[in-house]
C-alpha positions as a printed Julia matrix, in Angstrom:
193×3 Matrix{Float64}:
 -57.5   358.17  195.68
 -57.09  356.42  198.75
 -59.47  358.36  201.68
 -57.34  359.93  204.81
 -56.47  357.5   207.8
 -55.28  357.71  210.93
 -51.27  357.22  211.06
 -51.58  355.17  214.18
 -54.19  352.91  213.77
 -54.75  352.93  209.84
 -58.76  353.62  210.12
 -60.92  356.5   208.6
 -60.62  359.33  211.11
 -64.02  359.09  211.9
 -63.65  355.84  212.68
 -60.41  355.79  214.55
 -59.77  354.08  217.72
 -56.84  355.43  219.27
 -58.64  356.83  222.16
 -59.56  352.99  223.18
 -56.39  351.54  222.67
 -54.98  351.05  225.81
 -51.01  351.36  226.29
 -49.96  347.75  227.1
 -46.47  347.4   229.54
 -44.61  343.98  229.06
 -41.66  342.81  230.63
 -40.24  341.43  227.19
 -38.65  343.33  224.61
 -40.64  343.08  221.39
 -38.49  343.25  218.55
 -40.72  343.45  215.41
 -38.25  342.4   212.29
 -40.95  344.53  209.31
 -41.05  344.03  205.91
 -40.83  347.18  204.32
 -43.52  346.24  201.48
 -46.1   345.33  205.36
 -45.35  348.75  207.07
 -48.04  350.56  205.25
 -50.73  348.37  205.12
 -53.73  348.73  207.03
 -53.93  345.66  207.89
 -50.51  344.79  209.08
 -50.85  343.96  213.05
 -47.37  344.48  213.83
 -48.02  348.1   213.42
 -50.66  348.04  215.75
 -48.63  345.92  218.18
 -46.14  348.68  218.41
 -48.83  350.96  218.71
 -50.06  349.55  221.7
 -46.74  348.22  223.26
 -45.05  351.47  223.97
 -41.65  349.6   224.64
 -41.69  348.15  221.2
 -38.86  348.31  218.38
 -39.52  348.38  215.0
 -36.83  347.28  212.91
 -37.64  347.62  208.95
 -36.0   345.82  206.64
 -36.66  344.97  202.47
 -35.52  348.07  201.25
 -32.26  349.82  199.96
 -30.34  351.17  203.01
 -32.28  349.59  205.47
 -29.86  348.09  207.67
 -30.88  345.33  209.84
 -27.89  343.49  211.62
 -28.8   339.83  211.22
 -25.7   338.93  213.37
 -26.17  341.27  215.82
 -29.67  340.45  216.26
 -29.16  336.59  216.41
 -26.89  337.17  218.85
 -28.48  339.55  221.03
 -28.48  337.89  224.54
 -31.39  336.52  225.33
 -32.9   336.61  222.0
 -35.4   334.2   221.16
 -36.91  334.26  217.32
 -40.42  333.34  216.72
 -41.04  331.34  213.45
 -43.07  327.82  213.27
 -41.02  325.32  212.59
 -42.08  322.02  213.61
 -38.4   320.79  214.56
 -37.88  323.96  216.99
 -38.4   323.94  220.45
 -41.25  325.26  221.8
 -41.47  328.65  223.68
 -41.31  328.15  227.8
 -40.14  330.67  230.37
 -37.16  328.44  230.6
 -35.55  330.16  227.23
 -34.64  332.85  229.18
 -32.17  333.13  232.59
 -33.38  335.79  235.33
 -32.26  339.19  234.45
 -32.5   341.51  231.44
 -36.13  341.15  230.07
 -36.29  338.68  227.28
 -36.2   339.67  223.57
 -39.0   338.18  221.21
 -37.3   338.45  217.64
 -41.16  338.94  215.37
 -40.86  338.48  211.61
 -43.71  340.79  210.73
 -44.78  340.67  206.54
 -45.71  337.86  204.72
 -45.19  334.41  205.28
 -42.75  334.09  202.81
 -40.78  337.25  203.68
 -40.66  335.71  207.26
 -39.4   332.43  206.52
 -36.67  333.77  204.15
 -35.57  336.3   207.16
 -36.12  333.59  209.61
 -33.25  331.23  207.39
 -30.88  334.24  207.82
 -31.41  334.6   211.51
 -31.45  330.86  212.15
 -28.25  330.19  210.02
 -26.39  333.36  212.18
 -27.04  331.55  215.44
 -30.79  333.12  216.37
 -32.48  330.19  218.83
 -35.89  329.72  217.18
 -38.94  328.6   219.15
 -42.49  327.99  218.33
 -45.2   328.8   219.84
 -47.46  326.97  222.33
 -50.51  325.37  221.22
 -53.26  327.52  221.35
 -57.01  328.35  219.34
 -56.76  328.98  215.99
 -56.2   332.42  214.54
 -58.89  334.92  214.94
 -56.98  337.33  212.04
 -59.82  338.01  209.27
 -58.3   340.64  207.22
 -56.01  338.67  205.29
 -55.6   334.54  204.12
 -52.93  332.93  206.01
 -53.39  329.58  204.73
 -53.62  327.75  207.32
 -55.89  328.17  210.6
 -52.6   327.28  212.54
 -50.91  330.36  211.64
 -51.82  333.44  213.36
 -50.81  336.73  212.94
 -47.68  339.21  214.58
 -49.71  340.35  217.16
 -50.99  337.01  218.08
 -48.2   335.55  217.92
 -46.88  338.48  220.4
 -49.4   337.95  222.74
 -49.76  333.95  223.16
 -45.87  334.31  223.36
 -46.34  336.43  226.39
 -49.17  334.37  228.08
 -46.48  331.56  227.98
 -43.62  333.85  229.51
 -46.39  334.68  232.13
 -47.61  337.78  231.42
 -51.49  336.98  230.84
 -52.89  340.26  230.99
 -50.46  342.1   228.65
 -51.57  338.96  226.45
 -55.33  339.43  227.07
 -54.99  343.46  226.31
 -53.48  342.69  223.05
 -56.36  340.41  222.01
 -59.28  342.51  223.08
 -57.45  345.49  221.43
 -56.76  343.64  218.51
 -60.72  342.18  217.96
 -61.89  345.34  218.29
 -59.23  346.79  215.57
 -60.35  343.96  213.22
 -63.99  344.27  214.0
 -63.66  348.01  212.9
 -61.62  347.08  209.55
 -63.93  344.83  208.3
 -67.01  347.25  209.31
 -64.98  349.98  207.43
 -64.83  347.59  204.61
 -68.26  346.96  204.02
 -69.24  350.89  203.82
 -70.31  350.63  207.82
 -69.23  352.85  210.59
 -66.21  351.1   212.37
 -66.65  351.96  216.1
């Protein structure tokens, strides 16, 4: 049997971090687009970016009677979806016209589930961008297969240090090293604070 965890950050309670997590305010809406069969894991980041982005929606999808509007979504004004694909444009303040906040669409499972929900949004109309160049992934929890592929919440943060928001970028990625150093501490029998 699995041991108890916390329901916020997914570590052993005696090990949870919630009390250092800051709460991180961003001008863009952060849509996270989550697998159903990635919700649960503990080592899905997208749960911990809504965690720490108050403003965050969390849209599941990948099971019966979940009900996520690919039209509506691709069309939501604004709406930019992020998914690396080498012949999309990449990410720049310039995708988005002054007024409402801009709204990051984030695939958040596997690779796989987020390319086949990226075809769906892509072929209703969603504008796909990719993101800036940047260091390679710093995700150690799971294989991505590639060191150019980084995870939701890095992905979430490097696309708001390019829409200008640097320090809601830079509070994601401390939180987020310290929530990995404390998994894989956890893993190896250690105490993960």
């Amino acid at each position: 049997m699995a041991s108890a965890r916390c329901p916020r950050c997914l570590l052993r309670p005696e090990g949870c971090l919630c009390p250092r997590l800051p709460a991180v305010a961003t001008r863009a809406r952060l849509t996270l687009l989550q697998h159903a069969r990635d919700a649960r894991r503990p080592s899905n980041t997208g749960r911990l970016l809504a965690a720490l982005c108050p403003g965050a929606e969390v849209l599941p999808y990948g099971l019966p009677g979940d009900a996520l509007d690919i039209p509506a979504l691709a069309a939501s004004p604004g709406a930019v979806l992020l998914f690396p694909k080498d012949e999309a444009p990449e990410l720049s303040p310039d995708d988005f016209a002054p007024g409402p906040p801009p709204r990051i669409l984030l695939p958040d499972g596997s690779w796989p589930q987020g390319a086949r929900l990226s075809r769906k949004l892509m072929r209703a109309g969603a504008r796909a961008r990719r993101l800036p160049p940047g260091p390679p992934g710093r995700y150690r929890l799971r294989d991505s297969g590639s060191p150019l592929r980084v995870c939701t919440l890095e992905a979430a943060a490097r696309a708001l240090a390019a829409l200008g928001e640097a320090e809601a970028a830079a509070l994601l990625l401390s939180s987020f090293e310290m929530w990995v150093d404390a998994h894989l501490a956890m893993r190896r029998g250690g105490a993960n604070r």
